[in-house]
N, C-alpha and C positions, 0 to 999 in steps of 0.2 A: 181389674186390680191384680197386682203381681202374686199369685199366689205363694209361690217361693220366700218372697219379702212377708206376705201377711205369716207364714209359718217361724221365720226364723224371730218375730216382733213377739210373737206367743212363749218361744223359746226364751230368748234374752230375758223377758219379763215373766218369763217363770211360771205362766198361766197355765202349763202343762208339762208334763217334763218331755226328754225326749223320749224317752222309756213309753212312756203311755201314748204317746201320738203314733209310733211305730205300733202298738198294739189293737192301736184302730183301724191304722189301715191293712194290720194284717189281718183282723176282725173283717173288714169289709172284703177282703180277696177272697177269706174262706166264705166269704155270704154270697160275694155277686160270679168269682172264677166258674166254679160249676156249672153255669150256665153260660156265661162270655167266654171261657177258654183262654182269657189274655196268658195268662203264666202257664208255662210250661214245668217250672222248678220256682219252688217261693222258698225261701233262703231264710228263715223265719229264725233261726239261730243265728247265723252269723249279725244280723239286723239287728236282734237285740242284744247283742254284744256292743255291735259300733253305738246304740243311741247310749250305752251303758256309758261309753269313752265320751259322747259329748254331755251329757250330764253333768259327768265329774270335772268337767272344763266349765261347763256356768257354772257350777256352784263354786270354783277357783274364781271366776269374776273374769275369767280371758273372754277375749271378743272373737268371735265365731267367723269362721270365713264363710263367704260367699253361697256355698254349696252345704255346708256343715249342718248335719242334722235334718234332712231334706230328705223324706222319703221317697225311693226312685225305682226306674227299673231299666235292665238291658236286655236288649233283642240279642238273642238266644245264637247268633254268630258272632259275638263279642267276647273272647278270651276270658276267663276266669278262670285262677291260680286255684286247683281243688275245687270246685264246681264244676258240675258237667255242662258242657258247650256242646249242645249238639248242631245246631244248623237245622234242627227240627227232621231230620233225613235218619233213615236208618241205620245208613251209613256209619253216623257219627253219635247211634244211640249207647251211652254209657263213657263214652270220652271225656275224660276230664282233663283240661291245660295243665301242666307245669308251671306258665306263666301267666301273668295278667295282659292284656291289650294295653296301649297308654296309657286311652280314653279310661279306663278303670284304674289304673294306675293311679292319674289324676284325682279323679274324685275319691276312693277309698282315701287318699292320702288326705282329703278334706273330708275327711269321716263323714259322705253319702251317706244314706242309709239305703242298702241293696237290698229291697223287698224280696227281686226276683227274675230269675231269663224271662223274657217274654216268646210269643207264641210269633212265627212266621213263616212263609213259604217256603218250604224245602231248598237250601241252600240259596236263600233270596229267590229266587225264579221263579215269579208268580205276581199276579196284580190282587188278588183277592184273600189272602190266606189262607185256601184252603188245597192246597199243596202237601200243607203240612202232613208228617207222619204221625201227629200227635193229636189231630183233627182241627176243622175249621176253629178262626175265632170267628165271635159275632159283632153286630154293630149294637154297642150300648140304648142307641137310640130306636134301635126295632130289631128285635133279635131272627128275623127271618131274612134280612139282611146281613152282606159281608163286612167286615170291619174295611175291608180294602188289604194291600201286600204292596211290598212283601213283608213291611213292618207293622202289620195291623194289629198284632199282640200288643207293641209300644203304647201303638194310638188309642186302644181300648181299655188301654191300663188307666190313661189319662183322662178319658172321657168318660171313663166308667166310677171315677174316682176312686184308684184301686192303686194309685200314685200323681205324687208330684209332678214329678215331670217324669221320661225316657229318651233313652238314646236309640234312636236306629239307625238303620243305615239306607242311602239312596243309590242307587248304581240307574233310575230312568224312570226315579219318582216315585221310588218306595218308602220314604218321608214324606214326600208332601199329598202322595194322592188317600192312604189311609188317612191322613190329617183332614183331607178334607172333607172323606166320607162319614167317619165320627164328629168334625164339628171342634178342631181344635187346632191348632198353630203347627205348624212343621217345615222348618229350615234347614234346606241344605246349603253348608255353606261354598265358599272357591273350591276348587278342588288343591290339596296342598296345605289348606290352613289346619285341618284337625288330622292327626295323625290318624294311620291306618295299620299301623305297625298291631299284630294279637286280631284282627281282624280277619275272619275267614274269605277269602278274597271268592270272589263271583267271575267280575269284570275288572281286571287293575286300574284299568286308566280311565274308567267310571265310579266306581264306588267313595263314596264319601260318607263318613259319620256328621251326623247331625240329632239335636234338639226335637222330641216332641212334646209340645206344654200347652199350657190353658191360655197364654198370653205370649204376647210379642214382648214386652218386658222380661218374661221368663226366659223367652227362649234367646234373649241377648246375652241375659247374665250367666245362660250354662255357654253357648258360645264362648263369652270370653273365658270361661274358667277353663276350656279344652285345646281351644284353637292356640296351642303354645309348638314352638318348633321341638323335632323329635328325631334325633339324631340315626336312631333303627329304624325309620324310613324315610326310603332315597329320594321320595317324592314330596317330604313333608317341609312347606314352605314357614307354617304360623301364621298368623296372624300381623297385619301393620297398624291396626288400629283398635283400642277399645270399643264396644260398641255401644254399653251401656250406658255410659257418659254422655252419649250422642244423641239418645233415644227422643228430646224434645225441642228439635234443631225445627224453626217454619220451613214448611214446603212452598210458601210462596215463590214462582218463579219455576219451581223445578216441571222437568219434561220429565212428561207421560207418554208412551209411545203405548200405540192401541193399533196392533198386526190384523187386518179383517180376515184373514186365510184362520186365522183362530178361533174365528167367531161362526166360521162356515161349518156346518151339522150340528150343530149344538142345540141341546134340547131349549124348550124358550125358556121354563122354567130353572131353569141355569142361566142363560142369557140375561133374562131380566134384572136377577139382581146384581149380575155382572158390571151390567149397564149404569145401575143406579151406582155401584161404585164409582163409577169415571165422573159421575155428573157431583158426588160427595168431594172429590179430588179437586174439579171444577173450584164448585164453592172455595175450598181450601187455600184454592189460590194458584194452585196448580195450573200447567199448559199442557194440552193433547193435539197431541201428534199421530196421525194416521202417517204408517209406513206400509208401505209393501216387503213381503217375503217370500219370494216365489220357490226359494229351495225345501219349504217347510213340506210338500209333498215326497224328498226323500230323506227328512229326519226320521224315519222310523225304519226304511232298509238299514240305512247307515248303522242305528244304532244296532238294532238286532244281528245282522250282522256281524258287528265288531265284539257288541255282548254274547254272543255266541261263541264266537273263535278263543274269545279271552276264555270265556267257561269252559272250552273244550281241553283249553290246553291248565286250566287252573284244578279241573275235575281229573287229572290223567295221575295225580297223587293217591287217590284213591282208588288202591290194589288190593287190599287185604293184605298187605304184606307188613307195614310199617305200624300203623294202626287203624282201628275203625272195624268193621263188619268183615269178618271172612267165612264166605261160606263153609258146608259141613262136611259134603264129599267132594272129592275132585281127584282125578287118575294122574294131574300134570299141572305144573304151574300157570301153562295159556289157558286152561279148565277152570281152574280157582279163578283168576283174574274177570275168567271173560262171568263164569257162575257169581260171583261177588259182585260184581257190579250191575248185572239186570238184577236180581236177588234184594240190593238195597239199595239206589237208585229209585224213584218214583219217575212216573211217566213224563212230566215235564222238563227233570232236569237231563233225563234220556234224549227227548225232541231236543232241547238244545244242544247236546254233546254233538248228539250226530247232525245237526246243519252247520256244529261249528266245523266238527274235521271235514264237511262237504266243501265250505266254504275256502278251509285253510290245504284242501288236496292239491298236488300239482295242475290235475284238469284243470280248476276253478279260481286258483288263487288267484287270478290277473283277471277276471271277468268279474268276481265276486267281493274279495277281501283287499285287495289294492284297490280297486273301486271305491268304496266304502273307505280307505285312507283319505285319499286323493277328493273326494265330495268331503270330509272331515275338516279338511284343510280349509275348502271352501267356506262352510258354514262358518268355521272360527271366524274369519275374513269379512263373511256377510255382517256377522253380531257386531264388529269392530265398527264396519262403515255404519248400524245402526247408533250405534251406541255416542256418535259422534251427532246425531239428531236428538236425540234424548236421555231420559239419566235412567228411568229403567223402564221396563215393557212389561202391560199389566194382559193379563191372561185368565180366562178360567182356567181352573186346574186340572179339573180332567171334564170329557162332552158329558158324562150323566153323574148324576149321582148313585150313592149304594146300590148296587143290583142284587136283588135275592140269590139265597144260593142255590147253587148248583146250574145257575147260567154259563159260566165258567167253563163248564165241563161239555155242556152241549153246543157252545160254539167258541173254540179258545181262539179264532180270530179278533174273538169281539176284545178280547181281554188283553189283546196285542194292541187293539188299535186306542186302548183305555189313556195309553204313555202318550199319544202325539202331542198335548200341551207339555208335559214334562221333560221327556227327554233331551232337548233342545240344548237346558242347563247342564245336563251331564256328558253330552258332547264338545260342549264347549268350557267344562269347567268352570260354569258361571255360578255367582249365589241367586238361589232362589227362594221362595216362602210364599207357602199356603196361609191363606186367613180364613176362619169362618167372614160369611158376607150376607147370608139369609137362609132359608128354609125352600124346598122344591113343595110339589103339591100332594105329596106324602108326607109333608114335614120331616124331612130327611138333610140333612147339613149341605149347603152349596160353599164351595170353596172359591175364593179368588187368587189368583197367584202373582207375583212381582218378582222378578228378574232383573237384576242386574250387573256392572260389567266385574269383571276380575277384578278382585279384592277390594271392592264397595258394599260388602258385607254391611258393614255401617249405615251407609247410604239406603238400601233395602229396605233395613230393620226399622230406620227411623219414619222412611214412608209409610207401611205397612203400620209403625205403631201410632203415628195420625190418623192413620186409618178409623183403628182400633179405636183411639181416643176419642172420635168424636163423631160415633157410630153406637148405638146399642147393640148389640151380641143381639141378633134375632134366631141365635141357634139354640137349643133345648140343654145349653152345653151342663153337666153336671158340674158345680163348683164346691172346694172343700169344704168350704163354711157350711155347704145346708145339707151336705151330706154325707162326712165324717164331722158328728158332732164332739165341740172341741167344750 
């Protein structure tokens, strides 16, 4: 059930006001935050100011938009006009925007209710969250588990019932792999359709805002309330189609395409209920399609890589000079610079900077980073000629589920090799989306993932929410009704 819809049905009919619903889930942040970490900044004033503004709007008898009155949250590299934006980095601890991002632009103007920043990897750069400066979040579902990254604040928000929905952002699957670690929905969309404009950039020609929510219905109808064209940025295409309009369109007929190079290391307890997905799709009416992808062994240089080189050179703002962290002594300006940036920097977004300028040196550039264009090219080109076989390609979302923490740290290859389902979309600017699909033998959230081509957002969403519909959730997912009692 759409949780969004069941809150706004409580609203309009008065069963609660907004005032009071905001005070629960700020109630349940100060109960469950302390030990999951999702919020980094819970905005507990401004919140109850905006539920103040939609109150006074039902009791006027006006009709509520979409988003209105919906308690939310934003991953903590999302602009906010007077609230500190940090990027979770030390860097950028105490930084407050001037401006709003769009994405918040948007929804304040549908009077959201902005709980709070949420908790994530130190400047996005991280699969686990705990990068962070502001320490790990945890996984609602077993707190000695990671919620996932680099938006796992988002996804614990959600899962934790600690919000409605969240926005984060994905630049190689930082929506959809915390999504699938806690056990809840997470959609990135085209790249192009939701503005980026206020958005702390990582990787430019990866990053994308999207949706994390308790449903595939949900996460259409913030979709459509975001994905609108945005004139401050140059890359920002909108949206060509509603999605939630769409959402109960038969899958009869429709191609499944099922990559085996995806399905190679994958734990079984992932696998299996992967499996039973395709055979639910089957039933449904669906056609599977087995393709080959033989380039999917360099979707992960490529991306790394390119995400590298873009962070190297989107990290080179950060001098101490203009704002953010300067350090305390220094005899010269290349002293400050160079003291200011190991000083507040964390060791991950360090490894990146320098394999990006390794990669982007004159030595390297044509062995490394034209390489990595140039196979770029290719993969767009491979997903086209698939895409002309089927209409989207189902995938687990990432090879394991939550791993306890502090794995992470003892072998960060593992935590590189976490994106090779994901990345794919963000190479090619494709929409993708996490679903819960079952439980591992930890009982721990298995994610399935669908992809599909440039700007079939819709198309996706509606798979995915057949999925949903005629499927039981066998994930432990926490839902508002049983636990912010209304």
């Amino acid at each position: 059930m759409s949780r969004i819809k069941y809150i706004q049905k409580l609203l309009e009919s008065k069963e609660i006001s907004c005032v009071e619903l905001t005070k629960k889930y700020l109630s349940k942040i100060e109960e469950e935050n302390k030990a999951i970490n999702a919020y980094v900044n819970v905005t507990k004033e401004d919140a109850l100011k905006a539920a103040e503004t939609v109150d006074e709007k039902i009791n006027k008898g006006e009709k509520l938009q979409p988003l209105e009155g919906i308690p939310m949250s934003l991953k903590d590299n999302i602009s906010t006009k007077d609230i500190e934006t940090t990027c979770c980095s030390k860097m950028l601890k105490d930084y407050i925007p001037i401006y709003d991002a769009t994405v918040w632009d948007i929804l304040k103007k549908q009077n959201s209710i902005l709980l709070g920043k949420t908790n994530m990897d130190e400047f996005a750069m991280g699969s686990s969250c705990e990068t962070s400066y502001f320490g790990a979040t945890l996984n609602p579902h077993n707190k000695q588990h990671v919620a996932g990254g680099s938006s796992g604040g988002a996804a614990a928000s959600v899962a934790g019932g600690m919000a409605a929905f969240g926005l984060g952002t994905d630049t190689g699957g930082s929506i959809r792999q915390p999504a699938s670690f806690c056990g809840v929905v997470g959609f990135k969309p085209t790249y192009g359709t939701v503005s980026r404009y206020g958005v702390v950039a990582y990787a430019s020609s990866l990053d994308q805002v999207g949706p994390i929510t308790a449903s595939v219905e949900d996460a259409a109808i913030v979709y459509d309330s975001i994905s609108l064209y945005d004139k401050k940025d140059s890359t920002s295409l909108g949206s060509k189609f509603t999605t939630h309009d769409k959402l109960d369109k038969s899958i009869k007929g429709i191609k499944i395409g099922v990559v085996k190079e995806f399905f190679e290391g994958i734990q079984d307890d992932i696998r299996k209920p992967v499996e039973e997905s395709i055979k639910i799709y089957e039933e449904l009416g669906a056609e599977i399609v087995y393709i080959d992808m033989p380039l999917l062994k360099v979707f992960l240089p490529v991306y790394y890589i390119t995400s590298s080189a873009e962070a190297a050179s989107n990290m080179g703002r950060y001098d101490g000079i203009r704002y953010g962290y300067r350090t305390d002594s220094y005899n010269n300006i290349s002293e400050m610079i160079c003291k200011t940036r190991s000083e507040a920097f964390g060791k991950e977004v360090k490894r990146r900077i320098m394999l990006g300028n390794y990669v982007l040196s004159s030595e390297c550039y044509e062995a490394y980073y034209k390489k990595a264009q140039n196979l770029r090219g290719a993969i767009i080109r491979d997903f086209k000629r698939i895409f002309e076989k089927c209409d989207v390609i189902l995938t687990p979302t990432a090879p394991t589920t939550a791993y306890t923490l502090g794995e992470a740290s003892k072998d960060p290859i593992k935590t590189y090799l976490m994106d090779i389902c994901t990345v794919p979309a963000n190479i090619a600017g494709l929409p993708a989306i996490s679903v819960p699909c079952g439980l591992d033998s930890n009982k721990m959230p298995v994610g399935m993932q669908l992809m599909g081509n440039n700007f079939e957002d819709y198309k996706v969403l509606n798979i995915a929410y057949q999925y949903e519909k005629n499927t039981k959730n066998q994930t432990d997912g926490i839902t508002l009704w049983q636990e912010v009692e209304i």
